[in-house]
C-alpha positions as a Markdown table, in Angstrom:
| # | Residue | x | y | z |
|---|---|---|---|---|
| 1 | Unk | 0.0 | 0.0 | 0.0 |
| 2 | Unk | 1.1 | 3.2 | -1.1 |
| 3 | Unk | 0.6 | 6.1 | 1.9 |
| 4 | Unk | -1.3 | 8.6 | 0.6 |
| 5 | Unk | 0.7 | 12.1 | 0.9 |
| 6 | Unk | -1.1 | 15.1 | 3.0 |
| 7 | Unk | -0.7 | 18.5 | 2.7 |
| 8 | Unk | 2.0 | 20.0 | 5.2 |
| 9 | Unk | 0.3 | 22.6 | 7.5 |
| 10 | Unk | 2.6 | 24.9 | 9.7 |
| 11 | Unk | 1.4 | 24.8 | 13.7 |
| 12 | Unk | 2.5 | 27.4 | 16.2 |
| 13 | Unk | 3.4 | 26.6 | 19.9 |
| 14 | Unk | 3.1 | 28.5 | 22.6 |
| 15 | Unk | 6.8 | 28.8 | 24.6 |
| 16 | Unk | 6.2 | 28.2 | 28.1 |
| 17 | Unk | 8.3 | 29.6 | 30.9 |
| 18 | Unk | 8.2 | 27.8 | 33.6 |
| 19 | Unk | 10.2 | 29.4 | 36.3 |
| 20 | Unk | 7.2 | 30.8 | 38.4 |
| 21 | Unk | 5.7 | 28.0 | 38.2 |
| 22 | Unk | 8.2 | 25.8 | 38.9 |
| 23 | Unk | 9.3 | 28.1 | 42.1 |
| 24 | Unk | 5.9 | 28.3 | 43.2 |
| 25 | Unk | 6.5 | 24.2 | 43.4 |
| 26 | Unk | 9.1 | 24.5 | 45.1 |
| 27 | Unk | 6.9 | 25.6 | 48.3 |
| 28 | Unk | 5.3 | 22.1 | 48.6 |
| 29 | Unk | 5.8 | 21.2 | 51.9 |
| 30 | Unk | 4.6 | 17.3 | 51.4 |
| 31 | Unk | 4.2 | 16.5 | 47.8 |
| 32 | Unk | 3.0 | 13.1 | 48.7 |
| 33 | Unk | 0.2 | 14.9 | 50.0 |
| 34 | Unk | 0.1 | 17.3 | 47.1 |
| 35 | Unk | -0.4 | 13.6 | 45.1 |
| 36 | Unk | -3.0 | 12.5 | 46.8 |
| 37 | Unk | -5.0 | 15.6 | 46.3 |
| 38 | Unk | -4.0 | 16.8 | 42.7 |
| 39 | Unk | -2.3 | 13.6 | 40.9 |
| 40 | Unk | 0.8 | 14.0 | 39.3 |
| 41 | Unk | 0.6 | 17.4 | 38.2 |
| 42 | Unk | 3.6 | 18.7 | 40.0 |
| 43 | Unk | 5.8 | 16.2 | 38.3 |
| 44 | Unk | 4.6 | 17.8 | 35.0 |
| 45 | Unk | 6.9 | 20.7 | 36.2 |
| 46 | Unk | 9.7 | 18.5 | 36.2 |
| 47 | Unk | 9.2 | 17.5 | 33.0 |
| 48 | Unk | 12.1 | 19.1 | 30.6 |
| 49 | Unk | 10.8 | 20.1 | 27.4 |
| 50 | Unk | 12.5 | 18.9 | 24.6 |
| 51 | Unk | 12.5 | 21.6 | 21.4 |
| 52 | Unk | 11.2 | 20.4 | 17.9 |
| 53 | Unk | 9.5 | 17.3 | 19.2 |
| 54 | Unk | 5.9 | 18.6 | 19.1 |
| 55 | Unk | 6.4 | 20.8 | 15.7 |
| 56 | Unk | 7.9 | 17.0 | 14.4 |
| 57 | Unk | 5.0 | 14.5 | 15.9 |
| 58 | Unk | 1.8 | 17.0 | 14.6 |
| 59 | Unk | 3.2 | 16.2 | 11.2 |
| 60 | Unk | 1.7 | 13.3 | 11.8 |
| 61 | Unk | -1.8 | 14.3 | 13.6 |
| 62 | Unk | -4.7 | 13.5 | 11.6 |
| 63 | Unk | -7.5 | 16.3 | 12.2 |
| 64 | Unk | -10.1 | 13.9 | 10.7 |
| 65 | Unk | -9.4 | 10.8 | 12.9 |
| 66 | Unk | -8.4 | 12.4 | 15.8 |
| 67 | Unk | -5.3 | 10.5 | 15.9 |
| 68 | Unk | -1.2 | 10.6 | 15.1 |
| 69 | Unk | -1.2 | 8.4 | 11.5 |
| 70 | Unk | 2.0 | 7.0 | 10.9 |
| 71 | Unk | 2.3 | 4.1 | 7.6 |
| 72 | Unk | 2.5 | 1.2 | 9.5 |
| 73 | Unk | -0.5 | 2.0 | 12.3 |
| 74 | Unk | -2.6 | 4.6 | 14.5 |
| 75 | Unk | -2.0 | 6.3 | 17.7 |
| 76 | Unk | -4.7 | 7.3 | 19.9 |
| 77 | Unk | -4.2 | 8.3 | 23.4 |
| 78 | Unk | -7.4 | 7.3 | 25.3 |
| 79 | Unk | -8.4 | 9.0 | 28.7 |
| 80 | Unk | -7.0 | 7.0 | 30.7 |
| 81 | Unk | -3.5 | 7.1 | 29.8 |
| 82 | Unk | -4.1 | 10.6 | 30.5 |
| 83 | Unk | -5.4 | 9.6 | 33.7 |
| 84 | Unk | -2.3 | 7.7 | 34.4 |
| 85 | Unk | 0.2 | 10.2 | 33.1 |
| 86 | Unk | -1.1 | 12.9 | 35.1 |
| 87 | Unk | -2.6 | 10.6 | 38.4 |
| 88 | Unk | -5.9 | 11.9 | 38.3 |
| 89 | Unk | -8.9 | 9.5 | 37.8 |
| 90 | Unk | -11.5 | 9.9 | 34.9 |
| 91 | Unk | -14.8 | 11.1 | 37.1 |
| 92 | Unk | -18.1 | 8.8 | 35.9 |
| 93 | Unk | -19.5 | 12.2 | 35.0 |
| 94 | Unk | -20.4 | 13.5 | 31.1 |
| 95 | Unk | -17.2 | 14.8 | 29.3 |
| 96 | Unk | -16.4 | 18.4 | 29.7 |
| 97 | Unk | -17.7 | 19.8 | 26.6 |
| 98 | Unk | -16.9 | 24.0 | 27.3 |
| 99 | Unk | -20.9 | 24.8 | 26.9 |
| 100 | Unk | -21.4 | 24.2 | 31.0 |
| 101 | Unk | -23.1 | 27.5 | 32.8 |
| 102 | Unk | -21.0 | 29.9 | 33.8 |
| 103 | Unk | -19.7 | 29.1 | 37.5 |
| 104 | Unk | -21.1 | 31.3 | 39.9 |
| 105 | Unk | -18.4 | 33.7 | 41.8 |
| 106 | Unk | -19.2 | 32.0 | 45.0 |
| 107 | Unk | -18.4 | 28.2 | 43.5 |
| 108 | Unk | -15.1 | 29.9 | 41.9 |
| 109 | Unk | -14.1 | 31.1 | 45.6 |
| 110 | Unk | -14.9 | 28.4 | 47.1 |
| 111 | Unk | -12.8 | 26.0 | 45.0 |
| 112 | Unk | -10.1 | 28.2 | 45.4 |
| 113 | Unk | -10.3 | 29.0 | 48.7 |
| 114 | Unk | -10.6 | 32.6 | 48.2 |
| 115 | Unk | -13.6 | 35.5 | 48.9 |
| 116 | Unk | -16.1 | 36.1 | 46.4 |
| 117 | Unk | -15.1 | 39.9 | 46.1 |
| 118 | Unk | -11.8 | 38.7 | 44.4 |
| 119 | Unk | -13.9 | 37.0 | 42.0 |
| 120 | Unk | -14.6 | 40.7 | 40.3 |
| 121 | Unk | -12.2 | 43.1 | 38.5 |
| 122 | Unk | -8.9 | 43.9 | 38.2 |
| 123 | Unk | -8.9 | 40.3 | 38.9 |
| 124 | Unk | -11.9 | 38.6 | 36.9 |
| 125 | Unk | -11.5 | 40.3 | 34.0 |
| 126 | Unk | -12.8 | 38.9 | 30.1 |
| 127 | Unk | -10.0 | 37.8 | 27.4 |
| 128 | Unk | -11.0 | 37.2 | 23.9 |
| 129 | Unk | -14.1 | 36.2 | 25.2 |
| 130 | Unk | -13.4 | 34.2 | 28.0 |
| 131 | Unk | -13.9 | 35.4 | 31.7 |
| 132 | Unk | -11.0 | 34.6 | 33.9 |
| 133 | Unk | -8.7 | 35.3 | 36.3 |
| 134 | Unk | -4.8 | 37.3 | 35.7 |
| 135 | Unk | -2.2 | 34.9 | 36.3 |
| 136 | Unk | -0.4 | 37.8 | 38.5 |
| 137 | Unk | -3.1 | 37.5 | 40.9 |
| 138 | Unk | -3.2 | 34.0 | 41.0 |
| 139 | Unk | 0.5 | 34.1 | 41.5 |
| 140 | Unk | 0.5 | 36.7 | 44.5 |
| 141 | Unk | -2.6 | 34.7 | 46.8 |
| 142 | Unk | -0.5 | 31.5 | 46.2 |
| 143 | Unk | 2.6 | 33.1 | 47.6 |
| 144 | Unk | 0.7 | 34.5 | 50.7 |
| 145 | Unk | -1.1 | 31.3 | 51.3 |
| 146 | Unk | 2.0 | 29.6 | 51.3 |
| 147 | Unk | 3.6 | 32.6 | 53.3 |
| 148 | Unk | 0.6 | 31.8 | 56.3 |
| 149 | Unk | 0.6 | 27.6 | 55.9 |
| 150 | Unk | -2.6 | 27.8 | 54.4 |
| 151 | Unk | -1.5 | 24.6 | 52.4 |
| 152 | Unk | -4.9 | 23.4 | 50.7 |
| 153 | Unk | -5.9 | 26.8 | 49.9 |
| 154 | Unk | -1.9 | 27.2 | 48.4 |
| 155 | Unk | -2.4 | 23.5 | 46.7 |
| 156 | Unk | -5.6 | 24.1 | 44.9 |
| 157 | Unk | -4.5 | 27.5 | 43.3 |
| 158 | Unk | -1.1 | 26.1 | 42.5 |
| 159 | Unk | -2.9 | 23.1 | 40.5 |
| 160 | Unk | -4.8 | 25.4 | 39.2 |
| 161 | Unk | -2.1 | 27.0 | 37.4 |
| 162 | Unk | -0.9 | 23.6 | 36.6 |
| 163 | Unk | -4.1 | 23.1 | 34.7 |
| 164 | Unk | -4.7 | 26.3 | 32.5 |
| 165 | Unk | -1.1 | 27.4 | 32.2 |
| 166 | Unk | 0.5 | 23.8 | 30.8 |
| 167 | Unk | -2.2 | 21.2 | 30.3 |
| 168 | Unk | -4.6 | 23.9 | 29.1 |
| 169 | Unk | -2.6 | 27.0 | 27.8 |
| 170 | Unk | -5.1 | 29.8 | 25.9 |
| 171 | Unk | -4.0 | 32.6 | 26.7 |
| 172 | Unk | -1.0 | 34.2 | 28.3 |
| 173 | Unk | -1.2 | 35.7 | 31.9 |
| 174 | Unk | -4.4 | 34.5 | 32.1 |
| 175 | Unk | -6.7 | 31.8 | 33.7 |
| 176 | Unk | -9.9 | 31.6 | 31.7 |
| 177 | Unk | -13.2 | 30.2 | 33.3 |
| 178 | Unk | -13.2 | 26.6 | 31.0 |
| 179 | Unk | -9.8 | 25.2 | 32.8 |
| 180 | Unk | -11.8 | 27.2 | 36.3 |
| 181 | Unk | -14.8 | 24.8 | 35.8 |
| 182 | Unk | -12.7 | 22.0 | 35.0 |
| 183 | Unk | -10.7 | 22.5 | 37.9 |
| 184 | Unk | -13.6 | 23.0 | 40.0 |
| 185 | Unk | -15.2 | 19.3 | 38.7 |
| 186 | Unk | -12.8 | 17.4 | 40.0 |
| 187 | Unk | -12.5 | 19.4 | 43.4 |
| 188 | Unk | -15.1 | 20.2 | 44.9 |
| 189 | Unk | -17.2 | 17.5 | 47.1 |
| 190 | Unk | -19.8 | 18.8 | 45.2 |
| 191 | Unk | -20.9 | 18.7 | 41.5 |
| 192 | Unk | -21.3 | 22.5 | 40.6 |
| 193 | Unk | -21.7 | 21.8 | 36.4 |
């Protein structure tokens, strides 16, 4: 069989810097407690980035199928080896599709661990039509909740980050509300969405 040829498409990728990020890590007092509360997503900060290799393997990502096509076979990563890469377990709830209600600025605090008047402007602000929160405030309660020992509400805003910044990344300096309710989903003890 002859493989068919495809059209060569060029694909941009955001460069992240991961230094904040990374030193906001390094304020984890137990990361084996951090695991058991957020999965592996501090290791995902360890993780060194090697240059080239996503602009060479989405060559091979087929739009159609949803899958990398090589010639000899298909690969298609399936939820849960997501689930195992990153340590968090797929919920038995309906996918996250982006068209959930808005979260409500008291279910956003909460699952942060912050007051609903920071869940308004300068720091809820709207992004290419996205409502969110700015990274540099999400930055700054981290560091003072880690300052006081306030170690969930310090975990939960880290992962947070972890979420929208390298699992989720839309725009820069900014946390928009789709990575907030997905955060919030697998969070809170109960289901806001």
């Amino acid at each position: 069989m002859i493989p068919k040829k495809t059209s060569v498409k060029k694909y941009s990728f955001k460069s992240l810097n991961l230094t904040r990020l990374r030193e906001l890590g390094s304020l984890v007092t137990s990361p084996r407690g951090f695991r058991d509360r957020h999965g592996k997503l501090l290791d995902i900060l360890k993780i060194k980035i090697e240059e080239g290799i996503l602009e060479t393997l989405v060559q091979f990502y087929d739009p159609a199928y949803h899958c990398f096509t090589f010639a000899d076979y298909q690969l298609v990563p399936t939820f849960e080896e997501y689930s195992y890469w990153v340590g968090l377990p797929v919920p038995d709830k309906e996918p996250f599709t982006g068209l959930e209600l808005t979260l409500k600025t008291s279910i956003i605090a909460a699952a942060l661990h912050l007051k609903p008047s920071d869940i308004a402007p300068p720091n809820f602000i709207i992004k290419g039509n996205f409502q969110g929160l700015t990274t540099n405030f999400l930055y700054k309660k981290a560091s003072a909740f880690a300052k006081d020992k306030k170690i969930v509400a310090f975990e939960s805003i880290l992962a947070l980050l972890i979420y929208d910044l390298v699992l989720f990344p839309n725009f820069d300096n900014f946390v928009d509300v789709n990575a907030i309710k997905i955060f919030a989903r697998g969070h809170l003890p109960f289901h806001p969405l």
